[in-house]
N, CA, C and O atoms as a Maestro MAE file, in Angstrom:
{
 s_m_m2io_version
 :::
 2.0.0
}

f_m_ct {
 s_m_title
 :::
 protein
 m_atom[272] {
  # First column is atom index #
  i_m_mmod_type
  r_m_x_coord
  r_m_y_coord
  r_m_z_coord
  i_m_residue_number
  s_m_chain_name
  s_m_pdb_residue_name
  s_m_pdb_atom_name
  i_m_atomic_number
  :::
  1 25 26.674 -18.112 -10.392 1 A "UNK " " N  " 7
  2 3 25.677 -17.112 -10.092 1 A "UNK " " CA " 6
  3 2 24.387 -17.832 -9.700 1 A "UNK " " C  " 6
  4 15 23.867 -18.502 -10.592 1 A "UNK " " O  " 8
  5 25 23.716 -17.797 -8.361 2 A "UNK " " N  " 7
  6 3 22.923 -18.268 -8.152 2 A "UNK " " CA " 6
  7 2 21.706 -16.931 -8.257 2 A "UNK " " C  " 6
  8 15 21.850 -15.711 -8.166 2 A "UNK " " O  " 8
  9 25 20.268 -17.944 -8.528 3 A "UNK " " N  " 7
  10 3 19.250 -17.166 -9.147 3 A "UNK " " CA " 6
  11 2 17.976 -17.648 -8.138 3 A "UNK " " C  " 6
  12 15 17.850 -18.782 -7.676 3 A "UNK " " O  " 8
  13 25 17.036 -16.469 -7.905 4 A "UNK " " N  " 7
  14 3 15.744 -16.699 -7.132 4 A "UNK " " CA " 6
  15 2 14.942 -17.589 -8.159 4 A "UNK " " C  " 6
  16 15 15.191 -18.017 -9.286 4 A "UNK " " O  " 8
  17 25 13.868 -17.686 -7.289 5 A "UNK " " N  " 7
  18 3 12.375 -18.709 -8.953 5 A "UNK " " CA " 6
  19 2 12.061 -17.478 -9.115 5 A "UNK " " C  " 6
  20 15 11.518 -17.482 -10.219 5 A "UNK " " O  " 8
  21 25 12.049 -16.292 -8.680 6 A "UNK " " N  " 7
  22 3 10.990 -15.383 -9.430 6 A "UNK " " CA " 6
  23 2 11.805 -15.095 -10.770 6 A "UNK " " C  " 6
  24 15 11.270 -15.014 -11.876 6 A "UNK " " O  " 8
  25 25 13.475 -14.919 -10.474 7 A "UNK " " N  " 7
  26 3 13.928 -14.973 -11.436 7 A "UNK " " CA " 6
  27 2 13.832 -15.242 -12.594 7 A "UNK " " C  " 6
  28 15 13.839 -14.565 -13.623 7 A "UNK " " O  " 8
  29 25 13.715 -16.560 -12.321 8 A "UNK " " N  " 7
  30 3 14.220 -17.517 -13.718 8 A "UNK " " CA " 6
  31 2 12.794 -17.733 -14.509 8 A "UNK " " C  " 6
  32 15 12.787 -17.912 -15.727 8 A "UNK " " O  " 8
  33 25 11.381 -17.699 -13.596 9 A "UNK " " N  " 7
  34 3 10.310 -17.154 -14.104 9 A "UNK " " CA " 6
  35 2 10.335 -16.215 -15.043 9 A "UNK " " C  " 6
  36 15 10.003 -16.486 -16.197 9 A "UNK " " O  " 8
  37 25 10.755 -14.908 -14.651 10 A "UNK " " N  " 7
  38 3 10.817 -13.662 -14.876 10 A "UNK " " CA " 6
  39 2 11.353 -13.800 -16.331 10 A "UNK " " C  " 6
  40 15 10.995 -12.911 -17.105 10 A "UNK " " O  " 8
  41 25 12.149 -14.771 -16.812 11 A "UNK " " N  " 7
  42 3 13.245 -15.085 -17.715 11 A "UNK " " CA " 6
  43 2 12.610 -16.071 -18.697 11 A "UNK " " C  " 6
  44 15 13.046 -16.059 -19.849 11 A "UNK " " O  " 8
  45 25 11.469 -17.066 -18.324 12 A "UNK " " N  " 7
  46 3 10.711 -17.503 -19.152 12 A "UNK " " CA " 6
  47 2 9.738 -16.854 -19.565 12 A "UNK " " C  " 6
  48 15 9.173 -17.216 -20.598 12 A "UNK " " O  " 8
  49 25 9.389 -15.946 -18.989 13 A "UNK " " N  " 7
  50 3 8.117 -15.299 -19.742 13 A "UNK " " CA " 6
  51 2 8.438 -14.194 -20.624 13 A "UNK " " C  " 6
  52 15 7.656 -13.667 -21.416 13 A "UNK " " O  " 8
  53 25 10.071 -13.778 -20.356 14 A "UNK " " N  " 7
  54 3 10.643 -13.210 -21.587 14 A "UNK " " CA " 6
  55 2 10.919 -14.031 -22.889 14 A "UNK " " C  " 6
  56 15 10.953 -13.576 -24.032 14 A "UNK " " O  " 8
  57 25 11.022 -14.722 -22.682 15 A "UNK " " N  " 7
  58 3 11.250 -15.966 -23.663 15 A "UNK " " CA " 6
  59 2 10.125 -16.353 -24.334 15 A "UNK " " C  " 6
  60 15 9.995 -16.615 -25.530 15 A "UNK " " O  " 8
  61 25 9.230 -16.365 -23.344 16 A "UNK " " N  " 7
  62 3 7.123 -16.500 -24.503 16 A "UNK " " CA " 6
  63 2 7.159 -15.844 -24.897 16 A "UNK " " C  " 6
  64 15 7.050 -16.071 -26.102 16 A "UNK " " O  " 8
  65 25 7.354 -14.139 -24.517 17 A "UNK " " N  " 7
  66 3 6.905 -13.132 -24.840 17 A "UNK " " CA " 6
  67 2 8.090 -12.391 -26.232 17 A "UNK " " C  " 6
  68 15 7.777 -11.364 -26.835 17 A "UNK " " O  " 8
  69 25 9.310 -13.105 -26.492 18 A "UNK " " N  " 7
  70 3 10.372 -12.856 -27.376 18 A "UNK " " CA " 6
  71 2 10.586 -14.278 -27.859 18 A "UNK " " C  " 6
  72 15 11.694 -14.762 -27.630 18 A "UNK " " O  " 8
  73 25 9.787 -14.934 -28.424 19 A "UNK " " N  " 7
  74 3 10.371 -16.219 -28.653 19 A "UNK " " CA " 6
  75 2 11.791 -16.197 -30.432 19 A "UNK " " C  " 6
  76 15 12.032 -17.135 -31.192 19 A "UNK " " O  " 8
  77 25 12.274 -14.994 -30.454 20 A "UNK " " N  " 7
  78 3 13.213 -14.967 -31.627 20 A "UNK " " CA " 6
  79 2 14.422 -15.239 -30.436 20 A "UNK " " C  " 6
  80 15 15.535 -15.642 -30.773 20 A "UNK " " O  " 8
  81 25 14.044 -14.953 -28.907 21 A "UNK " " N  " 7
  82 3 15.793 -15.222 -28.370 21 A "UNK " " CA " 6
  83 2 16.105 -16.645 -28.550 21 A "UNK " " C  " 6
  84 15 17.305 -16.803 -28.325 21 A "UNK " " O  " 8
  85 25 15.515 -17.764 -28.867 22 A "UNK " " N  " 7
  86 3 15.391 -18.880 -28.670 22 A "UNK " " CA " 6
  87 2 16.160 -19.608 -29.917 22 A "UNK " " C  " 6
  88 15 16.937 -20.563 -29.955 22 A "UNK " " O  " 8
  89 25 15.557 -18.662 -31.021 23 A "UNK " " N  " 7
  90 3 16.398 -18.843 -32.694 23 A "UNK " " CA " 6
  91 2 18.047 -19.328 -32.354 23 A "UNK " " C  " 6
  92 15 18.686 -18.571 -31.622 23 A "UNK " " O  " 8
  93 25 18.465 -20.089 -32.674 24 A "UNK " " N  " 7
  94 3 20.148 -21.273 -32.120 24 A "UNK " " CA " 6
  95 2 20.620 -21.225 -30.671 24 A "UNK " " C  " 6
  96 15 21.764 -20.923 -30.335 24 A "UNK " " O  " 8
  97 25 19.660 -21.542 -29.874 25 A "UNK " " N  " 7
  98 3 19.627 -21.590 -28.632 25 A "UNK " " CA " 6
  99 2 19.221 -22.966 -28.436 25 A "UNK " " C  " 6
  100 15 19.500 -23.179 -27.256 25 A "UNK " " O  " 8
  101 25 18.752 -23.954 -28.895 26 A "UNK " " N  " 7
  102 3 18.407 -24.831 -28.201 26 A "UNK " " CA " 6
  103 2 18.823 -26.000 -27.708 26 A "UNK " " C  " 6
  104 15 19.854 -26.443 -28.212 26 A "UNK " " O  " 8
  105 25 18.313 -26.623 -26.868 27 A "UNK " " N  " 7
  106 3 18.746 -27.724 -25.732 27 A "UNK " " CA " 6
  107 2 19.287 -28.577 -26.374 27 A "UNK " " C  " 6
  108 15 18.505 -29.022 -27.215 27 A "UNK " " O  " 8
  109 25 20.358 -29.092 -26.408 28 A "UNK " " N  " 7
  110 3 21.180 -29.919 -26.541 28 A "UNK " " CA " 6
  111 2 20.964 -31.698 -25.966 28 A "UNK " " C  " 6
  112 15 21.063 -32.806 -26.493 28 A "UNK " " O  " 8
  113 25 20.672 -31.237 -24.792 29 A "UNK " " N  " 7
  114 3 20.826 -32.589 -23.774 29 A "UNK " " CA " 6
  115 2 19.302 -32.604 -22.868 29 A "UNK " " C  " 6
  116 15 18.518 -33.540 -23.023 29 A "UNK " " O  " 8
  117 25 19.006 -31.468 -21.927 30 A "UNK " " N  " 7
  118 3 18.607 -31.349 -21.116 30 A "UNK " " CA " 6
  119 2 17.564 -30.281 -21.314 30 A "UNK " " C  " 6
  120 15 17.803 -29.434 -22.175 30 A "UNK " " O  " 8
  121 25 16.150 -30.185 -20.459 31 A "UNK " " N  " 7
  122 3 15.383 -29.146 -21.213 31 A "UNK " " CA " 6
  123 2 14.657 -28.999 -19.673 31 A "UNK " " C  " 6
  124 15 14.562 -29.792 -18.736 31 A "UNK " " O  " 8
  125 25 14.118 -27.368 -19.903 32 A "UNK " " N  " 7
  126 3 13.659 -27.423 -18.173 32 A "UNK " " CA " 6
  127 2 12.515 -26.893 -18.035 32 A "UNK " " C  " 6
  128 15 12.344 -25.677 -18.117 32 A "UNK " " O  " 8
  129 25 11.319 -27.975 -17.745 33 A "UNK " " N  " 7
  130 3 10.035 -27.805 -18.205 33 A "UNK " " CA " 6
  131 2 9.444 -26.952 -16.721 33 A "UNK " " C  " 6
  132 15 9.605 -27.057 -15.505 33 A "UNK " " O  " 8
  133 25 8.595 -25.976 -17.782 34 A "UNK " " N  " 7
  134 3 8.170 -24.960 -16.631 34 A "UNK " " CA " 6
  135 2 6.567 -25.035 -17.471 34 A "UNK " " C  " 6
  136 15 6.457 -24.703 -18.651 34 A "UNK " " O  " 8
  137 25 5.471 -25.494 -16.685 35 A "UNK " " N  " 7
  138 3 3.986 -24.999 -17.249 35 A "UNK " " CA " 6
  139 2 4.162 -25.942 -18.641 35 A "UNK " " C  " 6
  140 15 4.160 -25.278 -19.677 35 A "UNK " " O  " 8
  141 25 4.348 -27.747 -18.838 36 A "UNK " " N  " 7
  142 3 4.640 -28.333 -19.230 36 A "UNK " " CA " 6
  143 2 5.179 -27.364 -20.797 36 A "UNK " " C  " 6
  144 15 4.614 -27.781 -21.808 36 A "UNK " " O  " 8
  145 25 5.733 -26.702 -20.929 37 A "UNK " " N  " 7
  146 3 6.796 -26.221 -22.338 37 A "UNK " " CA " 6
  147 2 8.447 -26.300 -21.664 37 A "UNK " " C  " 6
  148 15 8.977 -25.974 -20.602 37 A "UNK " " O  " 8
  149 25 8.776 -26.777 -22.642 38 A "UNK " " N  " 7
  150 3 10.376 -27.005 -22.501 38 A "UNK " " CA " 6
  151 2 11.121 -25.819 -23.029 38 A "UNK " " C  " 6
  152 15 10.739 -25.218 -24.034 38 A "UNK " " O  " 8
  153 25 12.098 -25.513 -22.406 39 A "UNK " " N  " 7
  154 3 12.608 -24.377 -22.193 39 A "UNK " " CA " 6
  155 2 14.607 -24.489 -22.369 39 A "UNK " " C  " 6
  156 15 15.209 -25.227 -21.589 39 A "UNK " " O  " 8
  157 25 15.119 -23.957 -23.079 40 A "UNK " " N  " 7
  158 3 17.001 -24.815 -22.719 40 A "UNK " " CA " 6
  159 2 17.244 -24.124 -21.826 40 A "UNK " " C  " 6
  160 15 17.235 -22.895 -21.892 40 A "UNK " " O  " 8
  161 25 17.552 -24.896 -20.660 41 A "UNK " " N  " 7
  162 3 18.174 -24.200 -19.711 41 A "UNK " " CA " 6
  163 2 18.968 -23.036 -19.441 41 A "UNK " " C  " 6
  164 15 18.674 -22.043 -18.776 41 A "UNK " " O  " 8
  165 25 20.424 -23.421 -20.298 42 A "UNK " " N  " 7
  166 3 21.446 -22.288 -20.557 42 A "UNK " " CA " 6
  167 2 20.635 -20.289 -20.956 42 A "UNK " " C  " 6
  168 15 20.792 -19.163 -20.486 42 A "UNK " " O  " 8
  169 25 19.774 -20.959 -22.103 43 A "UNK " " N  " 7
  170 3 18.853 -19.943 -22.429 43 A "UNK " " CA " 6
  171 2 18.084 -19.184 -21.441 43 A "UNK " " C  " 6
  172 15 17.820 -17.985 -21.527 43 A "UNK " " O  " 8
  173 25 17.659 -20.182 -20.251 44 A "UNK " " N  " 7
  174 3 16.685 -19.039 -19.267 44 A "UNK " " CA " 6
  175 2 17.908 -18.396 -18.052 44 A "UNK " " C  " 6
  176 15 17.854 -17.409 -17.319 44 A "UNK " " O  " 8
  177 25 18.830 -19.312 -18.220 45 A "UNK " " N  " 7
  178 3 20.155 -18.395 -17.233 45 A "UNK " " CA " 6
  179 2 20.293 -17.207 -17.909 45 A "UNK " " C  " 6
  180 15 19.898 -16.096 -17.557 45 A "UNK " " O  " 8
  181 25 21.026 -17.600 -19.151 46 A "UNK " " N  " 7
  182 3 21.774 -16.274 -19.788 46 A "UNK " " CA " 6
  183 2 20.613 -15.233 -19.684 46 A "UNK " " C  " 6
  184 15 21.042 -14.088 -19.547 46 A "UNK " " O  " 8
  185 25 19.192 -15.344 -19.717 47 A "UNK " " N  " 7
  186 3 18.242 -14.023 -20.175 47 A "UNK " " CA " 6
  187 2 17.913 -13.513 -18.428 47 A "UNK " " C  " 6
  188 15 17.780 -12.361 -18.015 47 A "UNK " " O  " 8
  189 25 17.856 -14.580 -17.777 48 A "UNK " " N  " 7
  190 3 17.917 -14.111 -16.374 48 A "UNK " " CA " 6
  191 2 19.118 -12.921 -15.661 48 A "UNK " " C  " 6
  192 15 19.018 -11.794 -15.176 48 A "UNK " " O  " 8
  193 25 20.130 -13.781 -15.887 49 A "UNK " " N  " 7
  194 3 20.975 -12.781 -15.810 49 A "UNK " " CA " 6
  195 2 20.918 -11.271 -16.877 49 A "UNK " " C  " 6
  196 15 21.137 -10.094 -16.590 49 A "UNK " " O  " 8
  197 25 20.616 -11.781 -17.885 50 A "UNK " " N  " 7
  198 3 20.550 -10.075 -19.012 50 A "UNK " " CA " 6
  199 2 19.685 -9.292 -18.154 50 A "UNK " " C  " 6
  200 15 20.113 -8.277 -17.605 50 A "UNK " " O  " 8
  201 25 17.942 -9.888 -17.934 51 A "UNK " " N  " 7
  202 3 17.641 -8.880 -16.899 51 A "UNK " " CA " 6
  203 2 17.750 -8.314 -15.521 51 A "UNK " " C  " 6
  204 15 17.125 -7.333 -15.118 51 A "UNK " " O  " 8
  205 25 18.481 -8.925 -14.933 52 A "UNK " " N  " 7
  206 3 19.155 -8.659 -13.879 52 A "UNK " " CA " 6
  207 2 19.962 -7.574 -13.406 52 A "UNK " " C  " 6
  208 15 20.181 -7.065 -12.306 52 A "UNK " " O  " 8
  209 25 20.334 -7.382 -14.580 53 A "UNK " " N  " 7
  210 3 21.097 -5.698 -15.508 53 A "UNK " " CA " 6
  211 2 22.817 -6.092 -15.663 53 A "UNK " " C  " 6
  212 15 23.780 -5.326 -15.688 53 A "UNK " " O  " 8
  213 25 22.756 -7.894 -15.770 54 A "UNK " " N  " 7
  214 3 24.029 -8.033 -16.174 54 A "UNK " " CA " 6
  215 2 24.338 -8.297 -17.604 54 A "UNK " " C  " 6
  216 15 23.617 -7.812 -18.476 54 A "UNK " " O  " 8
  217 25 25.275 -8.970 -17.872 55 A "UNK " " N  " 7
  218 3 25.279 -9.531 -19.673 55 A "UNK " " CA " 6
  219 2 24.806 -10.788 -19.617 55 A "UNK " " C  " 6
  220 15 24.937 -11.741 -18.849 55 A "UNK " " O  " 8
  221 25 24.201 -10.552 -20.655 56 A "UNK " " N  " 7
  222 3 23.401 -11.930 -21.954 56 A "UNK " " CA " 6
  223 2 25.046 -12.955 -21.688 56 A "UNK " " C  " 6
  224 15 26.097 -12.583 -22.210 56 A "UNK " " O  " 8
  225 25 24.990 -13.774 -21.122 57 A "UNK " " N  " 7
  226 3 25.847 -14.843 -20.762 57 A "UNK " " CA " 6
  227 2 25.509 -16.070 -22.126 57 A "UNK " " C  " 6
  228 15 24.411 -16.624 -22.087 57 A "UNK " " O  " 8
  229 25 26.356 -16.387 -23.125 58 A "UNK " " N  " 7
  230 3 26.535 -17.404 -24.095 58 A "UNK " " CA " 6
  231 2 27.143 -19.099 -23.332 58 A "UNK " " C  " 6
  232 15 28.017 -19.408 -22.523 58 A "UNK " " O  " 8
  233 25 26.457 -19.596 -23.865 59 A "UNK " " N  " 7
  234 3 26.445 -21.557 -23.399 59 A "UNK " " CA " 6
  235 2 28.029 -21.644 -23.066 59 A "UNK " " C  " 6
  236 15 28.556 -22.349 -22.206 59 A "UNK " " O  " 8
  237 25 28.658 -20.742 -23.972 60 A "UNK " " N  " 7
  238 3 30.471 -21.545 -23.436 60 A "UNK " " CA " 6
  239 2 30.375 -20.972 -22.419 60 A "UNK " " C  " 6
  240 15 31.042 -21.710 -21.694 60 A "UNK " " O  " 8
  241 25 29.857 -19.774 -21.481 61 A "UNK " " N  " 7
  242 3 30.735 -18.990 -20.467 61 A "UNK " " CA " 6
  243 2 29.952 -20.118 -19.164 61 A "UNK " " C  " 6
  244 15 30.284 -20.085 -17.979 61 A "UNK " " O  " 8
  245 25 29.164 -20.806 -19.590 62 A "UNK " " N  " 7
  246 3 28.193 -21.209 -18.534 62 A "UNK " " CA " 6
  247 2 28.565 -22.992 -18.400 62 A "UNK " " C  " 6
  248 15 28.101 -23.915 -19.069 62 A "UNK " " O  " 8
  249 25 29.382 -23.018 -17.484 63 A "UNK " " N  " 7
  250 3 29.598 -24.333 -17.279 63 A "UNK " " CA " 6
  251 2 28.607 -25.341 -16.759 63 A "UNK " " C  " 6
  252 15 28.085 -24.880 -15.744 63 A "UNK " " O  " 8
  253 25 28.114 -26.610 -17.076 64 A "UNK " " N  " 7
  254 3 27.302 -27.441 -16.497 64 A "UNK " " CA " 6
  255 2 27.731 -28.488 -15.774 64 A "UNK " " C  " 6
  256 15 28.937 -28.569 -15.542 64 A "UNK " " O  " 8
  257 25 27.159 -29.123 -15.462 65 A "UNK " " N  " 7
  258 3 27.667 -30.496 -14.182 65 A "UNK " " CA " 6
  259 2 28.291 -32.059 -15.059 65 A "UNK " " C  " 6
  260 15 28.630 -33.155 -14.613 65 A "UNK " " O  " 8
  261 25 28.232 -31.528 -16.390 66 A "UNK " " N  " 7
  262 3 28.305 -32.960 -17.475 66 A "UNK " " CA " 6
  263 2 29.505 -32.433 -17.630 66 A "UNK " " C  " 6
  264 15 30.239 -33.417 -17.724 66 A "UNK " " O  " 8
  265 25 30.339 -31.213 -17.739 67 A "UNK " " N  " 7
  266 3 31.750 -30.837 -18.324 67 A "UNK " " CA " 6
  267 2 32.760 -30.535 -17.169 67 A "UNK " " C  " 6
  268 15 33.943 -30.301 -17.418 67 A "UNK " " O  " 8
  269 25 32.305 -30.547 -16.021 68 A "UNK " " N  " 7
  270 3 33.101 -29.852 -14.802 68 A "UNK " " CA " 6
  271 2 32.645 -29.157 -14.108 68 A "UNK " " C  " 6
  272 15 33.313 -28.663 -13.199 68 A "UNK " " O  " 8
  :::
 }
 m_bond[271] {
  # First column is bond index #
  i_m_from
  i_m_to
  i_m_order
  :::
  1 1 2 1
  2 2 3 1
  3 3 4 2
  4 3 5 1
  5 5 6 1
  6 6 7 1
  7 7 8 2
  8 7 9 1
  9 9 10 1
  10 10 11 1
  11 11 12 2
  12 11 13 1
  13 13 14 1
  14 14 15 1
  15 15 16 2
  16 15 17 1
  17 17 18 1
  18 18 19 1
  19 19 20 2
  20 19 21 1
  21 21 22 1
  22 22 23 1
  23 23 24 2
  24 23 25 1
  25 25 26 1
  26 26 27 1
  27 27 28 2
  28 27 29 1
  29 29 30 1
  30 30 31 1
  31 31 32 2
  32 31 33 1
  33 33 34 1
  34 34 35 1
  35 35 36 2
  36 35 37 1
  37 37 38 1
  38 38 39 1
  39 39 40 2
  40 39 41 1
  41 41 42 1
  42 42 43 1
  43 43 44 2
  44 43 45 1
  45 45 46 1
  46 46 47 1
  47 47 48 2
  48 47 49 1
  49 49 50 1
  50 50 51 1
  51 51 52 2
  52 51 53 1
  53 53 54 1
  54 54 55 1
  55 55 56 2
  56 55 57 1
  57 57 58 1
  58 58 59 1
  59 59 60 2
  60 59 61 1
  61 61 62 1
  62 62 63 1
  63 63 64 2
  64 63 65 1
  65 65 66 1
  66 66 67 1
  67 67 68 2
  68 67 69 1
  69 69 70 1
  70 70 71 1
  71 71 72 2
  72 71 73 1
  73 73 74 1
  74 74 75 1
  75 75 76 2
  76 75 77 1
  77 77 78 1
  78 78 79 1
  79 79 80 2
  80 79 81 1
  81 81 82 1
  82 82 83 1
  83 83 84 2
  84 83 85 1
  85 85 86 1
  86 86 87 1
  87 87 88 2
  88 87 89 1
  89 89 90 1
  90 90 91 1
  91 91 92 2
  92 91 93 1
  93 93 94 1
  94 94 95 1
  95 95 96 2
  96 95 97 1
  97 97 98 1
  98 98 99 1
  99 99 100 2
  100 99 101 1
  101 101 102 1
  102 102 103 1
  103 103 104 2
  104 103 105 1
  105 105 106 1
  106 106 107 1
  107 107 108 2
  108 107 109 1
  109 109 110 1
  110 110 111 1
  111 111 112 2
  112 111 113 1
  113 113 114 1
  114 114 115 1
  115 115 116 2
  116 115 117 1
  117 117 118 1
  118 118 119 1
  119 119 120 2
  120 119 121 1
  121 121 122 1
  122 122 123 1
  123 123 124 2
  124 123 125 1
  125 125 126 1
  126 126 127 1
  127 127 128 2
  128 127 129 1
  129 129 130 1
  130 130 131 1
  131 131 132 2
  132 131 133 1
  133 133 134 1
  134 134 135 1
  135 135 136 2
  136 135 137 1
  137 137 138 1
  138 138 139 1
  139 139 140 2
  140 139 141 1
  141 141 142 1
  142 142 143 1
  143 143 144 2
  144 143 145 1
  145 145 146 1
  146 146 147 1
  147 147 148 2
  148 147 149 1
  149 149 150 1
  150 150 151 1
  151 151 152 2
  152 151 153 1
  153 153 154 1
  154 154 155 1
  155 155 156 2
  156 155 157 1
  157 157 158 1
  158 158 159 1
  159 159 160 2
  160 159 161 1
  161 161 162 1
  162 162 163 1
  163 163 164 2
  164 163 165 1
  165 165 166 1
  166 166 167 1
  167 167 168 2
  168 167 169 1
  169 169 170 1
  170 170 171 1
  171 171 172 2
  172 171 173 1
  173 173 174 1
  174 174 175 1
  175 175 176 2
  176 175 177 1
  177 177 178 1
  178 178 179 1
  179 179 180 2
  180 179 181 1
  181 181 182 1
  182 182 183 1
  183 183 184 2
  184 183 185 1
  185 185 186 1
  186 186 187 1
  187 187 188 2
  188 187 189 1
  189 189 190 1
  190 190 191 1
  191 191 192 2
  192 191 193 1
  193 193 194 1
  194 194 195 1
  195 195 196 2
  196 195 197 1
  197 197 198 1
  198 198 199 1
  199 199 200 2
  200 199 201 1
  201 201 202 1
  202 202 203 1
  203 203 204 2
  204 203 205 1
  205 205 206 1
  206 206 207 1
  207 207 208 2
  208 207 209 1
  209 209 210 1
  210 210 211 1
  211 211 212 2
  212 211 213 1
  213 213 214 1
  214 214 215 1
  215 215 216 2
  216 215 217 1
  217 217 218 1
  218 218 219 1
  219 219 220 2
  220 219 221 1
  221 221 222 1
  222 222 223 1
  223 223 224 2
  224 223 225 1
  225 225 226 1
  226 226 227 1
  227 227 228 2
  228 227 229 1
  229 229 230 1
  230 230 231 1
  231 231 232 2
  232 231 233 1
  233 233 234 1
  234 234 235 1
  235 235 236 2
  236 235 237 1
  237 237 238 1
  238 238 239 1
  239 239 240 2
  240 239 241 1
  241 241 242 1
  242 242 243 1
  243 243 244 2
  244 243 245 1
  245 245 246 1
  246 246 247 1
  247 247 248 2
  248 247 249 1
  249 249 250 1
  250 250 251 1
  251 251 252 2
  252 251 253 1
  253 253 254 1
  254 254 255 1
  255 255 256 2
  256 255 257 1
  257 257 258 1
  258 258 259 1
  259 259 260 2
  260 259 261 1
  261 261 262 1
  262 262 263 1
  263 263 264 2
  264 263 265 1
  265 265 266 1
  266 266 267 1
  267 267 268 2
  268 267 269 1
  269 269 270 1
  270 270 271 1
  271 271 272 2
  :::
 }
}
């Protein structure tokens, strides 16, 4: 699923503005600094997509470039 920047914007400032989605969410490996705060990646997909008006997508459904 590819995503616009307003998007994934759109998806961090849900994330300032809800910082409990973040509670066992965090970055593992990799972190994706927006307005120098680090952010887990997987985390601003899955909420991007939630508002998008799809589903809250979890780290297993979301494959990265380190696993395949």
């Amino acid at each position: 699923m590819k995503f616009e920047r307003n998007e994934l914007t759109k998806a961090i400032h849900h994330i300032d503005e809800h910082p409990e989605v973040k509670r066992g969410r965090e970055s593992s490996t990799y972190d994706l600094i927006f307005e120098d705060r680090r952010y887990p990646p997987i985390l601003v997909l899955s909420v991007a997509s939630q508002l998008r008006g799809g589903q809250e997508e979890r780290s297993n459904s979301i494959r990265n470039g380190n696993n395949g």
